[in-house]
PyMOL commands that place a pseudoatom at each C-alpha (Angstrom):
pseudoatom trace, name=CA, resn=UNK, resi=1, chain=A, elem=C, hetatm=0, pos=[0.000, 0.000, 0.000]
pseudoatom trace, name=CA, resn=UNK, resi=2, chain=A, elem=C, hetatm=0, pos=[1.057, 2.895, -1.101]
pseudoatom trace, name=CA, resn=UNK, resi=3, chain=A, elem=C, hetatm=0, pos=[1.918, 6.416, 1.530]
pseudoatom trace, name=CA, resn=UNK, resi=4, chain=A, elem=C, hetatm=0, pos=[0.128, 9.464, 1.691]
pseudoatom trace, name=CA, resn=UNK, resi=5, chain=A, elem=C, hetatm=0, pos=[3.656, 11.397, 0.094]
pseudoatom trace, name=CA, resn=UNK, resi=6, chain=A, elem=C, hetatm=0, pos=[3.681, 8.689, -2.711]
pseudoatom trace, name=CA, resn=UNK, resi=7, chain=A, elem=C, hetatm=0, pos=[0.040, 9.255, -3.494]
pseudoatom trace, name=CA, resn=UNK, resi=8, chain=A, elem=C, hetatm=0, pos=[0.364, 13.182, -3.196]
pseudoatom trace, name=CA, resn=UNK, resi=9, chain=A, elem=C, hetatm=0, pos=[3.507, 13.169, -5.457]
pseudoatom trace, name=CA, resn=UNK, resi=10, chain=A, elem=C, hetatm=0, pos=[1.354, 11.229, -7.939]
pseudoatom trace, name=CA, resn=UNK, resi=11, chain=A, elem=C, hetatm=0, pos=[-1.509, 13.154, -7.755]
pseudoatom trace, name=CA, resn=UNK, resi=12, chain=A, elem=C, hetatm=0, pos=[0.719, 16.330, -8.754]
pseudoatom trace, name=CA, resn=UNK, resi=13, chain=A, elem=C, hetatm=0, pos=[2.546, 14.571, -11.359]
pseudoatom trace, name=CA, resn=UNK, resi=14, chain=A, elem=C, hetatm=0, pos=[-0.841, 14.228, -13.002]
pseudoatom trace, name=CA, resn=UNK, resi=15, chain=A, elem=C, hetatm=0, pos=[-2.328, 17.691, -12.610]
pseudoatom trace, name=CA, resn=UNK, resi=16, chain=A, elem=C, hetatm=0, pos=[1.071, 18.746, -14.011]
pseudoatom trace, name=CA, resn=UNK, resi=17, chain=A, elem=C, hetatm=0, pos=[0.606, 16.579, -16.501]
pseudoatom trace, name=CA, resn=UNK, resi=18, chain=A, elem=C, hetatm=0, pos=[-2.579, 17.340, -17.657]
pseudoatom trace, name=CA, resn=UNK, resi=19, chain=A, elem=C, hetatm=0, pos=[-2.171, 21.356, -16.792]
pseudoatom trace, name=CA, resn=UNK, resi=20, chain=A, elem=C, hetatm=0, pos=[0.958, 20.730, -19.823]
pseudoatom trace, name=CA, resn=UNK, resi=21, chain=A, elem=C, hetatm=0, pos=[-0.942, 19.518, -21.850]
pseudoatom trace, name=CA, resn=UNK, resi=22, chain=A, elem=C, hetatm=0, pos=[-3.409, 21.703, -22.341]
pseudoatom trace, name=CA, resn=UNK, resi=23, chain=A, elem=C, hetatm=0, pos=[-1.064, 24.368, -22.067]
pseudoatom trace, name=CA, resn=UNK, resi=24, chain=A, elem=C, hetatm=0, pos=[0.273, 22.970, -25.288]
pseudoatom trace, name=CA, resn=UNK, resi=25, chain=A, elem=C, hetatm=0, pos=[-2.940, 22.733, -26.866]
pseudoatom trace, name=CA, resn=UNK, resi=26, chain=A, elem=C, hetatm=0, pos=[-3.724, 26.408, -25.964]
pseudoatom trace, name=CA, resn=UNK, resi=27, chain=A, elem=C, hetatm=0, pos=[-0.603, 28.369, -25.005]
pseudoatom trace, name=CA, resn=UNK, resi=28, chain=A, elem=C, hetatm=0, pos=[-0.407, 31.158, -22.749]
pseudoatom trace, name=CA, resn=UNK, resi=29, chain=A, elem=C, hetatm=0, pos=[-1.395, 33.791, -25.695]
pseudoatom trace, name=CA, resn=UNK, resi=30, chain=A, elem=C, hetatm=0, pos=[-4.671, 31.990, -26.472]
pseudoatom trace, name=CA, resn=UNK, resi=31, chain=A, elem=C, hetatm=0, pos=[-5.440, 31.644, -22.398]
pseudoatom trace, name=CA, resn=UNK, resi=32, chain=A, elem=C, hetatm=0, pos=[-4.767, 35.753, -22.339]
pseudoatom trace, name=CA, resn=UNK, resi=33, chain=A, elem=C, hetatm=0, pos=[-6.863, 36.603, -25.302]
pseudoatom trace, name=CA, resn=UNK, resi=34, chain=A, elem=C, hetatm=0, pos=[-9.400, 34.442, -24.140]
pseudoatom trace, name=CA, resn=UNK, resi=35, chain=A, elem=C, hetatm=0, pos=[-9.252, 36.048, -20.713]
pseudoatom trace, name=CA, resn=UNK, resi=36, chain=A, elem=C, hetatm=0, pos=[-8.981, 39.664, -22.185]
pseudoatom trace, name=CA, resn=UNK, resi=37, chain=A, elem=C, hetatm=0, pos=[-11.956, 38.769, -24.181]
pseudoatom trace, name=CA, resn=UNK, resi=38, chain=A, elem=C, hetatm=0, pos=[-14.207, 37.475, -21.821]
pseudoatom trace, name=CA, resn=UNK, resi=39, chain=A, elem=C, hetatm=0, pos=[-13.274, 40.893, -19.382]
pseudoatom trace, name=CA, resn=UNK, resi=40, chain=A, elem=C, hetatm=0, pos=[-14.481, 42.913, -22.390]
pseudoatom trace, name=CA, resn=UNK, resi=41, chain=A, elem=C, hetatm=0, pos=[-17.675, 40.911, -22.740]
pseudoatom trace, name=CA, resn=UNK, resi=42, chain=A, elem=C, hetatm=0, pos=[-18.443, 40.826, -18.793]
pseudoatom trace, name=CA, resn=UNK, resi=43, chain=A, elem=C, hetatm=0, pos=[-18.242, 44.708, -19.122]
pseudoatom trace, name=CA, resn=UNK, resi=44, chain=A, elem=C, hetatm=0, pos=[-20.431, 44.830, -21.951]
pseudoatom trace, name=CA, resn=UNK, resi=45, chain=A, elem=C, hetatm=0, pos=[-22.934, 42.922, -20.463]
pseudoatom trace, name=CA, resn=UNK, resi=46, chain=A, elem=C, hetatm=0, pos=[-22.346, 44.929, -17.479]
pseudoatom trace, name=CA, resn=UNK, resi=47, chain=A, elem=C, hetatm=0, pos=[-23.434, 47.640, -19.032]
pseudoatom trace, name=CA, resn=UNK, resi=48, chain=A, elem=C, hetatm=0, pos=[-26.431, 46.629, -20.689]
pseudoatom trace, name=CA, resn=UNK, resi=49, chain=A, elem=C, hetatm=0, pos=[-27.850, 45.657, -17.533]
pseudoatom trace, name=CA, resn=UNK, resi=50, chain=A, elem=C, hetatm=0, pos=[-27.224, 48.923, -16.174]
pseudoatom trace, name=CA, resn=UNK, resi=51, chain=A, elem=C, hetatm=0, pos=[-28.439, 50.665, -18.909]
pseudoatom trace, name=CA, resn=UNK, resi=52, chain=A, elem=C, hetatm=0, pos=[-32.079, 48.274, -18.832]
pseudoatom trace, name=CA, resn=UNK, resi=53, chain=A, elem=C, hetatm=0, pos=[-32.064, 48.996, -14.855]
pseudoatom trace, name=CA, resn=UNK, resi=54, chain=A, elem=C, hetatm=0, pos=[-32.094, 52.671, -15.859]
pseudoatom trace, name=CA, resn=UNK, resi=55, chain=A, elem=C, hetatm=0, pos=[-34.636, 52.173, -18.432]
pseudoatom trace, name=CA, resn=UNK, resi=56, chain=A, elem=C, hetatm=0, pos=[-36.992, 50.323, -16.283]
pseudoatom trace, name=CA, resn=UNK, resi=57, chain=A, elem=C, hetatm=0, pos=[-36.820, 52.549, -13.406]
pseudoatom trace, name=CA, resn=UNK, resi=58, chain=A, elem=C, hetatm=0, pos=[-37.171, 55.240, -15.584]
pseudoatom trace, name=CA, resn=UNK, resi=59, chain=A, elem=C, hetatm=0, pos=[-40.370, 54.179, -17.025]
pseudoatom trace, name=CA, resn=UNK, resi=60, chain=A, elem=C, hetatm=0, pos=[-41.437, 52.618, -13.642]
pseudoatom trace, name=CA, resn=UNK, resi=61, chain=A, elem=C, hetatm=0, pos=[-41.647, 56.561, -12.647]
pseudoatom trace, name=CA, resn=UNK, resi=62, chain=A, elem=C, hetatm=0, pos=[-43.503, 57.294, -15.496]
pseudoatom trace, name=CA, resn=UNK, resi=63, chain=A, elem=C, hetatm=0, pos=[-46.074, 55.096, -14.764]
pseudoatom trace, name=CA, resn=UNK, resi=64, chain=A, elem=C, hetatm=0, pos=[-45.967, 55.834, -11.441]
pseudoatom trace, name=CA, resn=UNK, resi=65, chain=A, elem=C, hetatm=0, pos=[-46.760, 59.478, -12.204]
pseudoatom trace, name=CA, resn=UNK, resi=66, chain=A, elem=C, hetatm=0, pos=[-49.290, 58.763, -14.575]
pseudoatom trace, name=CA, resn=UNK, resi=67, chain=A, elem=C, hetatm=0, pos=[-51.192, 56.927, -11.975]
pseudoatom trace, name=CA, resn=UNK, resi=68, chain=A, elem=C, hetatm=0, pos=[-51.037, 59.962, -10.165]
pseudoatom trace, name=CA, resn=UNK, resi=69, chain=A, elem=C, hetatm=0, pos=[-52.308, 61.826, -12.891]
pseudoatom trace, name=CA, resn=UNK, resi=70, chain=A, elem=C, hetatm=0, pos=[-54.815, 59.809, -13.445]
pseudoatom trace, name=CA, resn=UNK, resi=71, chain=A, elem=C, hetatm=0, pos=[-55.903, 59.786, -9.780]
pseudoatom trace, name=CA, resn=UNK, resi=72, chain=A, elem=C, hetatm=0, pos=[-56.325, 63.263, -9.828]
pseudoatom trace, name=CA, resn=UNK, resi=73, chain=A, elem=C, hetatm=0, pos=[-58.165, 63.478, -13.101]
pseudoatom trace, name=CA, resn=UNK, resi=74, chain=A, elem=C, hetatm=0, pos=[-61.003, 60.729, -11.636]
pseudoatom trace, name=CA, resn=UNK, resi=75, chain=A, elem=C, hetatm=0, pos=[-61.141, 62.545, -8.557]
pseudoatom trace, name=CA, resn=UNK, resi=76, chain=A, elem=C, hetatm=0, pos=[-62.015, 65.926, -10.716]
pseudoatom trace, name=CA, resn=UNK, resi=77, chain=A, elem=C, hetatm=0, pos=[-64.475, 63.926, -12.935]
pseudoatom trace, name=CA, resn=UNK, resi=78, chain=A, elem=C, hetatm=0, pos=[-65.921, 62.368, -9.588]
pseudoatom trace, name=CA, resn=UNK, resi=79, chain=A, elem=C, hetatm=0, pos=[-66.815, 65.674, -8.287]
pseudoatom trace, name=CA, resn=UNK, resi=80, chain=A, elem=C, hetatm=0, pos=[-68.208, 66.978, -11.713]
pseudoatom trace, name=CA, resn=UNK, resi=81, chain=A, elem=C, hetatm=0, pos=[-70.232, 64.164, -11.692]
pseudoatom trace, name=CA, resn=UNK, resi=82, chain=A, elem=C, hetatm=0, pos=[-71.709, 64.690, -7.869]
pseudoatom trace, name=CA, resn=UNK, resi=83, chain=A, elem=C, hetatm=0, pos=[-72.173, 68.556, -8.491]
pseudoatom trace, name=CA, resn=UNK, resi=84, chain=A, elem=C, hetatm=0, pos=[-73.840, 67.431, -11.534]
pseudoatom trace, name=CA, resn=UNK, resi=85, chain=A, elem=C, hetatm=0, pos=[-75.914, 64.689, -9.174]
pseudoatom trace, name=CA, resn=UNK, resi=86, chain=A, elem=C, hetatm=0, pos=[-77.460, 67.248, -6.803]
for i in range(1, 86): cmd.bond("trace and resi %d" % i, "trace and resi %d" % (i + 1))
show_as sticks, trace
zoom trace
């Protein structure tokens, strides 16, 4: 049976192993652009959100003062209505 040091060393050997090879598959440039290019599209999305937050709170507050509006303009009808009752 094999030690814990023997089966640690083993365990590295592979990760290096496998780390190398797909190192050599991809190569540092192609791991940087690929990083570089997924910062870019994180901030574009980024963005976009922001920008549809802004939008919807934006038009949230429009509705929220037509409502108001619109409140006030049944109230006035209501009370043309109950002078017009009497």
């Amino acid at each position: 049976m094999k030690s814990y040091e023997e089966l640690s060393e083993e365990q590295g050997r592979r990760e290096t192993s496998f780390l190398a090879s797909l190192m050599g598959d991809v190569g540092l440039k192609e791991l940087s652009d690929l990083e570089s290019s997924l910062g870019q599209r994180r901030d574009e999305i980024l963005f976009k959100l922001t920008t549809e937050i802004e939008d919807t709170k934006n038009a949230l507050n429009q509705v929220e003062q037509l409502a108001q509006r619109l409140k006030k303009y049944l109230e006035r009808l209501r009370k043309i209505h109950q002078a017009l009752s009497k």
